[in-house]
N, C-alpha and C positions, 0 to 999 in steps of 0.2 A: 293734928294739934301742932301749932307752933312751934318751933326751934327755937328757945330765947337763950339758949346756953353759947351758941356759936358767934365768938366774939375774935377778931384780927382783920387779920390779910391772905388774898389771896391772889397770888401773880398770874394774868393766861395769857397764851400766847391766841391775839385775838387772829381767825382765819378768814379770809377775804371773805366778799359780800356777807357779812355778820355785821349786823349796828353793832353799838357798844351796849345798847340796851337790850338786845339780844343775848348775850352773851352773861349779863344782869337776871334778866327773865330764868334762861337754863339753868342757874345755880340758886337759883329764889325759890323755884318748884322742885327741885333734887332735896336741896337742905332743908324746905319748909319754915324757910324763914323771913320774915318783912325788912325787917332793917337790913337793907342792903344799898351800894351804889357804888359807882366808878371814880376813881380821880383822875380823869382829864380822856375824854371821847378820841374815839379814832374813827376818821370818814371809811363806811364800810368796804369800799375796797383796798384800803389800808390792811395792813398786819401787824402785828408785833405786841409788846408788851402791854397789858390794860391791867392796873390794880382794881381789883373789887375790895371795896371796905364793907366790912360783914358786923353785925352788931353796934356796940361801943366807939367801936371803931370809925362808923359812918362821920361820928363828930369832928374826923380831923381830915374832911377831904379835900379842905382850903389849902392846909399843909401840903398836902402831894401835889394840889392844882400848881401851885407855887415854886416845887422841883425844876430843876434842871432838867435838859431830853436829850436823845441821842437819836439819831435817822440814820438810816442807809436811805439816798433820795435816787429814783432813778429817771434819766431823762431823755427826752429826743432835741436835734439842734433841726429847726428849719420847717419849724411849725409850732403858730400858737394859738390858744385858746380861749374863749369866755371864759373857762372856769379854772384856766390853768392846770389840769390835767385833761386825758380823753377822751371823758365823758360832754368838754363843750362842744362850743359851734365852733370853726375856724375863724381864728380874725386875722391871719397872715402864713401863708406857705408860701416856700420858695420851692422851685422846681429841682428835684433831688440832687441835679448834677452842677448847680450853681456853684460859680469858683468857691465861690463864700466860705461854703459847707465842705466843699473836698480840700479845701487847703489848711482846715481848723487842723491844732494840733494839742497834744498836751502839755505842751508848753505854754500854751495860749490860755488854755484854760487855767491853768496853776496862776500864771499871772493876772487871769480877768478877776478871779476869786480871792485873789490874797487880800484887797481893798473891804472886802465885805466882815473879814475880821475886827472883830473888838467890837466896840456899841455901837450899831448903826441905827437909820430908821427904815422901817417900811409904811407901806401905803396898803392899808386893808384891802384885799380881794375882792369885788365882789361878792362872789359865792364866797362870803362866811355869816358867822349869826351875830357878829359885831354890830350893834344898834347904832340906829341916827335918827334923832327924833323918832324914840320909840319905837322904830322898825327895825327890823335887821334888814341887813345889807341885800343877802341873798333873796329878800320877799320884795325888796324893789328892781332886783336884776330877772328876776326869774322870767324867761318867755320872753325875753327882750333880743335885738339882733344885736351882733355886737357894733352897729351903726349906729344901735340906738343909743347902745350903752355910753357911746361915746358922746353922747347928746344926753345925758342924763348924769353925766362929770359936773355939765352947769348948775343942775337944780339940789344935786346930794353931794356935799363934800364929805369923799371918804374920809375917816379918821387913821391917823398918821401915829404909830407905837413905835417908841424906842425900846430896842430889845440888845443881846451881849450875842454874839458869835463866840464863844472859846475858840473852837478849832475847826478847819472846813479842811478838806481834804478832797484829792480828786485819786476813787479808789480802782477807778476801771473806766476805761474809755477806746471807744474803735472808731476810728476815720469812717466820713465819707465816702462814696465810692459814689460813680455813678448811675446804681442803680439802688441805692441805701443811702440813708441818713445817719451821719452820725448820732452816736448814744453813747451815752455811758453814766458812773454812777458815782453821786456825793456821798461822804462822811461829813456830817456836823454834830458837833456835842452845842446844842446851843440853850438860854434863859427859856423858861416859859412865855408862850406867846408868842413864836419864831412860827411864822407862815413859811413854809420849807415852796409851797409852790412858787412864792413873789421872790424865794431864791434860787430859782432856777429861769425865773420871768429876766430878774435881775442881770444873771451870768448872760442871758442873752443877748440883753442890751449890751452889755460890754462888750461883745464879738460882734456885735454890729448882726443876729440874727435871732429869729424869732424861734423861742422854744419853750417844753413844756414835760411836766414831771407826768410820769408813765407808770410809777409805782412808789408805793412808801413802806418802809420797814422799820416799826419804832424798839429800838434794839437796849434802849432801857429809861429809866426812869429814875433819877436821884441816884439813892443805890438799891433799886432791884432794877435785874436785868435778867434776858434770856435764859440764862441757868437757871432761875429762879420757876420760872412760867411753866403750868400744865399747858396742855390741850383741852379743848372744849369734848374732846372724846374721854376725856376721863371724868366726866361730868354726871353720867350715867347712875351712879352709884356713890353714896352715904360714905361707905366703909373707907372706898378707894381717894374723897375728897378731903376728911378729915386731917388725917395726916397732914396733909401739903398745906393747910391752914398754919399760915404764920400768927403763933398766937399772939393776942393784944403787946403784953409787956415788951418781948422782942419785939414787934411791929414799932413801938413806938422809940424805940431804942436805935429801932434803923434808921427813924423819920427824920432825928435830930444828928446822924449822923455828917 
């Protein structure tokens, strides 16, 4: 029978290769409940923080879409992609020991990134589910070379978001070498709707080299954050899920926070 009592929030810390709808699914069949759903998807090799809104609750998932985010971004310098992480096709590498790439520093990078602060715009990815003329983006990239894609700029003009940077940070970084690519890893607390990969596409342009996000870690949400989040291992069981349910009144008390 049904679950219709079970009304709030519930924060997980979502674990690689999991959709978000995955993660939906696990707590739907545990609780035996239908109203359920996420405020705002994480691509499943992502991690980090996913609200599930449970009962009542489901009604206010515009509110959370709406939140403010926070990333941990992490990147490589001297290769980029279709899809802007590593799951694309190549569309530019440089040969590892390129001065380019062994000369970068953190200096470089602190000052490529400080311009990216405050409102800026981006240029939608390809690979997202951003519509044009009723298609998404990513259903007219899909299986395409990135030659083509380049040839398909003419016929689909991506759509162009203003979005807010609060704060970007460069929190870990290692040179170069010539048998290694530089890497390392961004802080941004930025608005909703912030494509973390076209900010890494971004920084690259500004170093004058091609590069691309390697990993993501959504490290909170408005104000629920990692302290907040289960595991999908504690998912298993009734007794152990309850508790950690943020009920409705409080839930809605943080929303407007």
């Amino acid at each position: 029978m049904e679950n219709k009592n079970v009304n709030g929030i519930l924060i997980v810390d979502k674990p690689k290769n999991w959709t978000s709808h995955d993660v939906v699914a696990k707590l739907r069949n545990t609780l035996n409940i239908k109203k359920i759903g996420h405020g705002g998807t994480l691509d499943p090799e992502a991690t980090g923080v996913l609200i599930l809104l449970l009962g009542t609750m489901t009604k206010r998932a515009t509110d959370v879409l709406g939140m403010d985010k926070e990333y941990l971004i992490d990147f490589i310098l001297g290769r980029s992609t279709t899809t802007g992480d590593g799951e694309g096709d190549t569309i530019d590498e440089l040969p590892v020991n390129d001065p380019r790439l062994v000369s970068i520093t953190d200096k470089q990078i602190n000052n490529a990134i400080h311009p990216f602060i405050g409102e800026i715009t981006q240029v939608a990815p390809w690979y997202s589910a951003i519509k044009v003329n009723g298609k998404k983006l990513y259903q007219y990239a899909r299986g395409k070379s990135p030659q083509e894609l380049v040839a398909l700029e003419v016929e689909v003009e991506r759509p162009v978001r203003t979005i807010e940077v609060h704060t970007l940070s460069l929190d870990d970084f290692t040179r170069g070498t010539a048998q290694k690519y530089p890497y390392g890893r961004l802080h941004i607390h930025c608005s909703s709707g912030t494509y973390t990969r076209v900010v890494v596409e971004d920084l690259g342009k500004a170093l004058d080299v091609p590069a691309y996000q390697t990993d993501l870690r959504r490290v909170r949400i408005g104000g629920f954050d990692l302290h907040d989040a289960v595991t999908v291992t504690e998912f298993s069981e009734v007794e152990k899920i309850l508790p950690l349910i943020i009920p409705e009144r409080q839930a809605v008390q943080k929303l407007s926070q």
